[in-house]
C-alpha positions in Angstrom: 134.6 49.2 300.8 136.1 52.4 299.6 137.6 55.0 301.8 135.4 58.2 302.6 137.8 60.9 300.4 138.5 63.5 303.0 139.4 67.0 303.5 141.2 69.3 306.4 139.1 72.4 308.0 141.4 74.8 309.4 140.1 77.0 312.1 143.3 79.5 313.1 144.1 81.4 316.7 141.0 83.7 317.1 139.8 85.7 320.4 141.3 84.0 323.3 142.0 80.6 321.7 145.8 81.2 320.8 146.2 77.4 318.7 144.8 76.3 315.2 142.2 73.6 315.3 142.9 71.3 312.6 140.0 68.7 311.8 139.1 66.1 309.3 136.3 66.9 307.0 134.7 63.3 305.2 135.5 60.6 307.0 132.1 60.6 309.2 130.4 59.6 305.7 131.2 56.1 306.0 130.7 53.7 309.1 134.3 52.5 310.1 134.6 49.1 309.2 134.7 46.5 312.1 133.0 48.5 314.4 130.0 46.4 315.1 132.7 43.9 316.7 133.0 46.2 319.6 129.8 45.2 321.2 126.6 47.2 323.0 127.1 51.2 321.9 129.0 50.6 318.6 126.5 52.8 316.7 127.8 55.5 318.6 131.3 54.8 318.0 130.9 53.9 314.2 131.4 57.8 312.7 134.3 59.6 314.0 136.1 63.1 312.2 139.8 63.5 314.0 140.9 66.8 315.5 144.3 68.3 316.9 144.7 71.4 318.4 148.4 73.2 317.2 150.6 75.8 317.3 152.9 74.3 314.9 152.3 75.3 311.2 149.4 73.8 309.7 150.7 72.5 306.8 153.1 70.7 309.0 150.8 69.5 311.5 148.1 68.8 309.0 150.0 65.5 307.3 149.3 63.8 309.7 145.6 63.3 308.7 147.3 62.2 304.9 148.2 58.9 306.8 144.9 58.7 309.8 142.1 59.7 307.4 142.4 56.4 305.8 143.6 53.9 308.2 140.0 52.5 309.3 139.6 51.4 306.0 143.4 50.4 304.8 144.3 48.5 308.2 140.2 47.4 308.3 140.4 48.4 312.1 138.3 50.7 313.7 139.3 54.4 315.8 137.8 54.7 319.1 138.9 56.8 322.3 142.1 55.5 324.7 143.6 53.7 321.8 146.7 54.6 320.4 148.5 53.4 317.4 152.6 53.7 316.3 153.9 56.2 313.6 154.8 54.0 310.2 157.1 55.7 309.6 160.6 56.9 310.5 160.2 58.7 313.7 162.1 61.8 312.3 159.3 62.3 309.8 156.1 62.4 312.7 154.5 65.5 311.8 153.6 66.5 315.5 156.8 67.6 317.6 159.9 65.6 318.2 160.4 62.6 320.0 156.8 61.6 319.5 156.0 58.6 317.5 152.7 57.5 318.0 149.2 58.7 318.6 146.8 58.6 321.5 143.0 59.1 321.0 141.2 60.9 323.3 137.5 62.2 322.5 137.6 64.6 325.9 141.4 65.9 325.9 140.2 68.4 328.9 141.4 65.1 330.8 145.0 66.6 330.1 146.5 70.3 330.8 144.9 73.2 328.7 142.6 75.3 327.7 138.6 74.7 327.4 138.1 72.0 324.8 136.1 73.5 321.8 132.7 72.3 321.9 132.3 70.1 318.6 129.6 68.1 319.5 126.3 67.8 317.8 127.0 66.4 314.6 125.3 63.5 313.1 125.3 62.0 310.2 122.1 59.5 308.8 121.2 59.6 312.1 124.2 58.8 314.0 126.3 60.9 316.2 129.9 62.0 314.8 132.0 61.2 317.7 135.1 64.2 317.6 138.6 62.1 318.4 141.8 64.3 319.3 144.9 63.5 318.6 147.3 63.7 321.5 151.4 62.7 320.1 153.0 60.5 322.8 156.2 58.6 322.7 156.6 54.8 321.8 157.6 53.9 325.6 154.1 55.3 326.5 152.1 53.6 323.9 153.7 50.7 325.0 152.7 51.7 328.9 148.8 52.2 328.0 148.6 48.5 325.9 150.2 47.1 329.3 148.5 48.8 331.7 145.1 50.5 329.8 144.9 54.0 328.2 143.8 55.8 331.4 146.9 55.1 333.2 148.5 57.0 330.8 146.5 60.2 330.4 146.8 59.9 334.5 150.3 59.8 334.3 150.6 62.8 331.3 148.4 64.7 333.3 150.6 64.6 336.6 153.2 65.1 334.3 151.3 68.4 333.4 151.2 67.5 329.7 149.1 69.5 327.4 146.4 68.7 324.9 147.7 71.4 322.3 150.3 70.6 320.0 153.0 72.8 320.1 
């Protein structure tokens, strides 16, 4: 199974909303692989696009997806929300902020500190809904803390830390 080839939509600041959306355009076209191994609801889980809200430069915050937009199909592993997978590379080179080296999906980052979510919602493709999953950076230690104790204790713990959902 090929990878879906994929492109970047940039949306920049605009009226109120002072950070860049930055969203993956493609990889909705093809059904993750392994997906159907998740159970009851994995048609609704099977088509994602990845999003991350920034006020870093684009260009810099946007390599990120040169490494994500393929991983379903390289690692044959699915994306879903509360998982959260380790930087392969040297943490220096992590595109999103210092002293982050791994990712956290979330597909409703209002959970976190911030501003109204953008409403992305709505999109299907053959049928099936596109679910939207935002890219929160978050240390090793805590990626550690939500395999140990489940994905929820850490958004509850970044959100009495009054940690953001936007990138910056």
């Amino acid at each position: 199974n090929k990878p879906p080839i994929v492109g970047v939509s940039e949306r920049p600041p605009a009226g109120r909303r002072s950070y860049t959306v930055l969203t993956t355009v493609g990889m909705s076209c093809q059904r993750m692989p392994v997906v159907e191994q998740t159970g009851q609801g994995a048609r609704g889980k099977a088509r994602i696009e990845l999003a991350v809200a920034t006020t870093l430069p684009s260009n810099q915050a946007a390599r990120i997806f040169l490494w994500l937009a393929q991983y379903p199909w390289r690692e044959v592993n699915w994306l879903g929300t509360g998982q959260t997978i380790r930087w392969y590379h040297e943490p220096s080179s992590f595109p999103l902020g210092h002293g982050n080296e791994a990712l956290l999906f979330l597909d409703n980052p209002g959970l976190l500190l911030g501003p109204e979510v953008p409403d992305l919602s709505g999109f299907t493709v053959a049928g099936e809904p596109v679910r939207w999953l935002w890219l929160i950076p978050i240390s090793n230690r805590e990626r550690l803390l939500a395999h140990g104790r489940g994905s929820s204790s850490l958004v509850n713990q970044m959100a009495s830390q009054s940690r953001d959902w936007v990138v910056s």
